[in-house]
Every structure is written in C-alpha cells, then in structure tokens.
C-alpha positions as a LaTeX table, in Angstrom:
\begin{tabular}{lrrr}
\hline
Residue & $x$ (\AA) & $y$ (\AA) & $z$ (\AA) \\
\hline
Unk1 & 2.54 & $-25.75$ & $-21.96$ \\
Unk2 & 1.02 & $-23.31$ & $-19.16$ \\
Unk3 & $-0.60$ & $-20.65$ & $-20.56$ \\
Unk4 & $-1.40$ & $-17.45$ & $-17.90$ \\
Unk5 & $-3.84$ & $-14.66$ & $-19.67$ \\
Unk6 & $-2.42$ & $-11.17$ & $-17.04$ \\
Unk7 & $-6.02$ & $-9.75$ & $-16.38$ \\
Unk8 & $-4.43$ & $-6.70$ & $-14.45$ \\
Unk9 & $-1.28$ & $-5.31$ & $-13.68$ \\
Unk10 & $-0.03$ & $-3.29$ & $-10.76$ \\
Unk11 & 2.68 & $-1.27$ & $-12.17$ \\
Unk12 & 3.74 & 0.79 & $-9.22$ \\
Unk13 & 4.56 & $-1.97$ & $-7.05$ \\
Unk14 & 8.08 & $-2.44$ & $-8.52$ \\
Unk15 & 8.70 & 0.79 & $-8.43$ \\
Unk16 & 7.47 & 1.54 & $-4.97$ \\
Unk17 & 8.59 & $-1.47$ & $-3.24$ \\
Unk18 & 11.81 & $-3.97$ & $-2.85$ \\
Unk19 & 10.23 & $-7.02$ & $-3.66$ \\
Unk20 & 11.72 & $-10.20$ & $-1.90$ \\
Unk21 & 9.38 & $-13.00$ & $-2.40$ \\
Unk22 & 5.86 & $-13.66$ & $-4.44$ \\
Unk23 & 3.19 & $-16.25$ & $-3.81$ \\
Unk24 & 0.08 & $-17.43$ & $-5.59$ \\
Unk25 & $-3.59$ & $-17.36$ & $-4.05$ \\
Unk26 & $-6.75$ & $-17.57$ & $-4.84$ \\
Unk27 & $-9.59$ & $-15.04$ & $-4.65$ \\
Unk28 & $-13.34$ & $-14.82$ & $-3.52$ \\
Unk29 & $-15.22$ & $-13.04$ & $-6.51$ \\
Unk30 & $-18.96$ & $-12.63$ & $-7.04$ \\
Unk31 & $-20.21$ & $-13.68$ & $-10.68$ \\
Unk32 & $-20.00$ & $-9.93$ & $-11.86$ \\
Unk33 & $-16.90$ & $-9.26$ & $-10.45$ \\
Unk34 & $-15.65$ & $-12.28$ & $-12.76$ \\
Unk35 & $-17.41$ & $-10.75$ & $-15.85$ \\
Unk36 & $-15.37$ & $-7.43$ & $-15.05$ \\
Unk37 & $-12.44$ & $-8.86$ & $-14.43$ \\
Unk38 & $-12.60$ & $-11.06$ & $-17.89$ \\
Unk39 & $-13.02$ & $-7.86$ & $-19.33$ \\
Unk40 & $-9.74$ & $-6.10$ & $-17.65$ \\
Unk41 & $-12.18$ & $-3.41$ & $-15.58$ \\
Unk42 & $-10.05$ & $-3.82$ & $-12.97$ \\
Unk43 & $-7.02$ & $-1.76$ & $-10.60$ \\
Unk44 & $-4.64$ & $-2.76$ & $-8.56$ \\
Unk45 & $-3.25$ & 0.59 & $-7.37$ \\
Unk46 & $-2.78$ & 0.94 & $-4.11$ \\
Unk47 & $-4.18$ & $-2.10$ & $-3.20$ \\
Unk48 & $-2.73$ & $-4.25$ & $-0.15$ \\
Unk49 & $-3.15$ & $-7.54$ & 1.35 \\
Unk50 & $-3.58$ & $-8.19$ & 5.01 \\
Unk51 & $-4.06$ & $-10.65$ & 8.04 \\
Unk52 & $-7.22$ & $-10.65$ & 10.00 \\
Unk53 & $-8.32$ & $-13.39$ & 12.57 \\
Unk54 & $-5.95$ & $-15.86$ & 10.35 \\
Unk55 & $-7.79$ & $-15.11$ & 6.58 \\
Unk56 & $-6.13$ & $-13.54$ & 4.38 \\
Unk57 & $-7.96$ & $-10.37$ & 2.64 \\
Unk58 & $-7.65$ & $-7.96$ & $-0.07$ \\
Unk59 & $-8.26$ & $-4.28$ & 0.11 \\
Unk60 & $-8.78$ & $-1.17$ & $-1.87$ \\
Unk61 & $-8.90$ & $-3.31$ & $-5.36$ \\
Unk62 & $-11.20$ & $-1.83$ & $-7.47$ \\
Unk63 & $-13.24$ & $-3.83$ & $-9.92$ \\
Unk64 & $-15.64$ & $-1.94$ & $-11.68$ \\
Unk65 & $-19.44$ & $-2.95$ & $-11.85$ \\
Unk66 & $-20.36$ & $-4.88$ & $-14.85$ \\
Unk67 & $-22.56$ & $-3.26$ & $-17.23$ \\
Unk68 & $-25.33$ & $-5.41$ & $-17.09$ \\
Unk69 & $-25.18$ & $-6.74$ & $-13.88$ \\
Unk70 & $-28.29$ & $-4.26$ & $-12.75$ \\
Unk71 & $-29.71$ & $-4.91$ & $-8.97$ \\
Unk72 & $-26.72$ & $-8.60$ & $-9.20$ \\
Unk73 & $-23.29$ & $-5.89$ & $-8.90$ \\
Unk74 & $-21.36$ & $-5.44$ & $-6.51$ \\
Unk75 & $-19.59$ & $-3.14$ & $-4.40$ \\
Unk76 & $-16.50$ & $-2.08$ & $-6.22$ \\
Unk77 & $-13.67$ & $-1.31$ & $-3.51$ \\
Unk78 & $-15.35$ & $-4.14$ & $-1.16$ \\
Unk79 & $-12.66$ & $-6.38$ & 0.80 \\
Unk80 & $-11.76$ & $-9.84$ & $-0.94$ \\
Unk81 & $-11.00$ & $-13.28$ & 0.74 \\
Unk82 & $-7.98$ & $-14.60$ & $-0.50$ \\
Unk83 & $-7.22$ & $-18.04$ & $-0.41$ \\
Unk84 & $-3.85$ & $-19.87$ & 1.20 \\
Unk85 & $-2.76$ & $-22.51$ & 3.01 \\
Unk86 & $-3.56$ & $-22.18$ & 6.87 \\
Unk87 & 0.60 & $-22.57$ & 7.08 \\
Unk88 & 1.43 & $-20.19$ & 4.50 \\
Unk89 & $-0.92$ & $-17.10$ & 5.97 \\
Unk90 & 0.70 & $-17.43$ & 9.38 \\
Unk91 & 4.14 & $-17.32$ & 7.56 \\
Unk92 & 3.07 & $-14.06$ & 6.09 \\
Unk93 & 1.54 & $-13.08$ & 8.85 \\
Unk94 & 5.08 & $-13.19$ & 10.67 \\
Unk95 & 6.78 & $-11.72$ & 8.04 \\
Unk96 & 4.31 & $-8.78$ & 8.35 \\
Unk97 & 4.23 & $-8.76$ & 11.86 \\
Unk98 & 8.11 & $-9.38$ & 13.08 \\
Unk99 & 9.77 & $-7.56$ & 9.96 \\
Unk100 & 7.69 & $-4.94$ & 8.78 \\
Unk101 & 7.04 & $-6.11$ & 5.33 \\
Unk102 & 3.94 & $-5.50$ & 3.13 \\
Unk103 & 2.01 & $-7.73$ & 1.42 \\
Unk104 & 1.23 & $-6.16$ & $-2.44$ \\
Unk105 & $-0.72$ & $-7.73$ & $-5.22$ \\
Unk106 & 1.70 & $-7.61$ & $-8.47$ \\
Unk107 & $-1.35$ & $-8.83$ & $-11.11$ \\
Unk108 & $-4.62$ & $-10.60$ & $-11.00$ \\
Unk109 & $-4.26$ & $-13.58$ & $-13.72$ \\
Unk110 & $-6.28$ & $-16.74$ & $-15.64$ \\
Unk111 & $-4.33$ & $-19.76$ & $-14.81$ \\
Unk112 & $-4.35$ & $-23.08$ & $-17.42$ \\
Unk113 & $-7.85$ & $-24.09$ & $-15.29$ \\
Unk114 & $-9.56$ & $-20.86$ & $-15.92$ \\
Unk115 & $-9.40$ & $-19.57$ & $-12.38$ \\
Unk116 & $-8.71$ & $-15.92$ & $-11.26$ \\
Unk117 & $-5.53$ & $-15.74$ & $-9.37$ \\
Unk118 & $-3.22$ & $-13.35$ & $-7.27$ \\
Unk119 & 0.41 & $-13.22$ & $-7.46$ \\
Unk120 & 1.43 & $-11.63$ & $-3.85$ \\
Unk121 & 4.75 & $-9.91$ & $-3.51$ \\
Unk122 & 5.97 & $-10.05$ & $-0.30$ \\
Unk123 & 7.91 & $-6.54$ & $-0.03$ \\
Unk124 & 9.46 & $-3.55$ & 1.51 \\
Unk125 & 9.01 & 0.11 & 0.91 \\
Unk126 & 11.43 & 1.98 & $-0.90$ \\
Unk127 & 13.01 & 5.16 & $-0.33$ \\
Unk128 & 13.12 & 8.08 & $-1.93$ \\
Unk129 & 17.01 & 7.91 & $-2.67$ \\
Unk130 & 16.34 & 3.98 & $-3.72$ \\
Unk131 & 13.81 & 5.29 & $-6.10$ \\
Unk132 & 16.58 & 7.72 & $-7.49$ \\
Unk133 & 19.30 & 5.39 & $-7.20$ \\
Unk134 & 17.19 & 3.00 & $-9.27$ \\
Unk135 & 15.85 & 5.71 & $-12.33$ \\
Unk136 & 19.91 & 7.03 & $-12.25$ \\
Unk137 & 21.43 & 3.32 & $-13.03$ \\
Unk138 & 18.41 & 2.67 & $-15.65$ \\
Unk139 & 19.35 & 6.02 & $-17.56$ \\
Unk140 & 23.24 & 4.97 & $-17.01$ \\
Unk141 & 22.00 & 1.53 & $-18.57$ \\
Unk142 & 20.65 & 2.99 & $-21.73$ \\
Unk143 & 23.28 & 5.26 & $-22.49$ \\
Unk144 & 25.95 & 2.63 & $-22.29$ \\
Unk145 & 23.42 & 0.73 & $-24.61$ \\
Unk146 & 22.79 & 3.68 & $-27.03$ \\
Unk147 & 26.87 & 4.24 & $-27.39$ \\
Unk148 & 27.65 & 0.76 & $-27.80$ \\
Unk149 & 24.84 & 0.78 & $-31.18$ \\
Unk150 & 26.64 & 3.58 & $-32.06$ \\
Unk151 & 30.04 & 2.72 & $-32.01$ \\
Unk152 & 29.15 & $-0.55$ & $-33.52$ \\
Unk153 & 27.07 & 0.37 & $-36.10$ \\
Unk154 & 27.43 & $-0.95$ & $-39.66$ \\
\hline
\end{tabular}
C-alpha cells in the first residue's frame, strides 16, 4: 500500500487554471526547510515553476523559517531546484515555450520513502467567464442534488 502524507496544498490552482497534465519531481531543500515543511509552515500560492539554462526551478514558495534554526535558516521565498529527468524538463520546456502553458505546483507531499515531493500541473489560465461558467454548473450541481434528497426523502 502507498501511503502519501499532503504537506501543502495549493488550492487556487484548480480554480485559476485548466489543468491538462501533472508530473512528479523532486526538490532541493536545506535541513530547516525540511523541519518546516514536516511541520506544514509552508505556501504554495502563487508559486510557479520555470526553465532556466535546462534546470528546472521553483519560485515564490514560501517556507517559513524554523523556529530553532537560529544563524542555520534560510531564506524563505528563495528559488528551489527541482529535480526531473533531462528528457522530461525539455518536454516542459516546449510545452511552455511553443504553447503557452504554465507550470504550477498542485501540493508538496511525503512519498512511501520519506522524501519531499512536487506534483507539477502542467496548465492553462482560465478566464474570467470559465471561472463563472465553472461556480454556475457547481451551484446547478447541488441544487439538482438538494431536490433529488428532497423528493426522495423517507
């Protein structure tokens, strides 16, 4: 049985973004980085993944510093290595690139081994009117749901 522990969660990106494929990498951390992390001190808003000189890097994460890491912390909103396959960064680099996607991080997670992974979305920016579309069929959803309780209820 896998078990995955979700360390953080970015929320937004579902709702923000068309998401058409995800992929798993690694990540760079410093030892109190880990601690914070461990400890869910963490945010993924409005954080974004990008190419650069064929590495693949985090931004605008936020990890907050540990506690008692004193003069050892680190720099909260620093850039992150993120580790892939040679071949799979210059996919998403042509994705990026060629078709104007964006590269989001959906949740920072434990895998079975104990290491701190990212789960990348591949994705596309919504629209206002998607975003509309999207909160109009959900409320459509639950009333259908709510009336059909109703009328079946014992």
């Amino acid at each position: 049985m896998i078990q995955q522990r979700d360390l953080v969660k970015n929320k937004k990106a579902k709702h923000d973004f068309h998401i058409e494929e995800t992929f798993e990498a690694g990540i760079a951390l410093e030892g109190t980085e880990v601690k914070s992390l461990r400890s869910g001190k963490a945010s993924l808003r409005d954080s974004y993944a990008r190419v650069e000189n064929g590495e693949l890097y985090l931004y605008d994460m936020h990890i907050s510093p540990y506690e008692k890491g004193n003069q050892f912390n680190h720099d909260p909103k620093r850039p992150r290595k993120l580790l892939m396959h040679k071949r799979e960064i210059m996919r998403l680099y042509g994705y990026v690139r060629e078709k104007s996607y964006t590269l989001v991080p959906l949740r920072l997670y434990l895998n079975e081994k104990g290491l701190i992974k990212v789960e990348l979305a591949l994705a596309k920016g919504k629209r206002m009117y998607d975003k509309r579309r999207e909160i109009a069929k959900r409320d459509a959803e639950r009333q259908m749901e709510k009336a059909l309780k109703e009328r079946y209820k014992y």
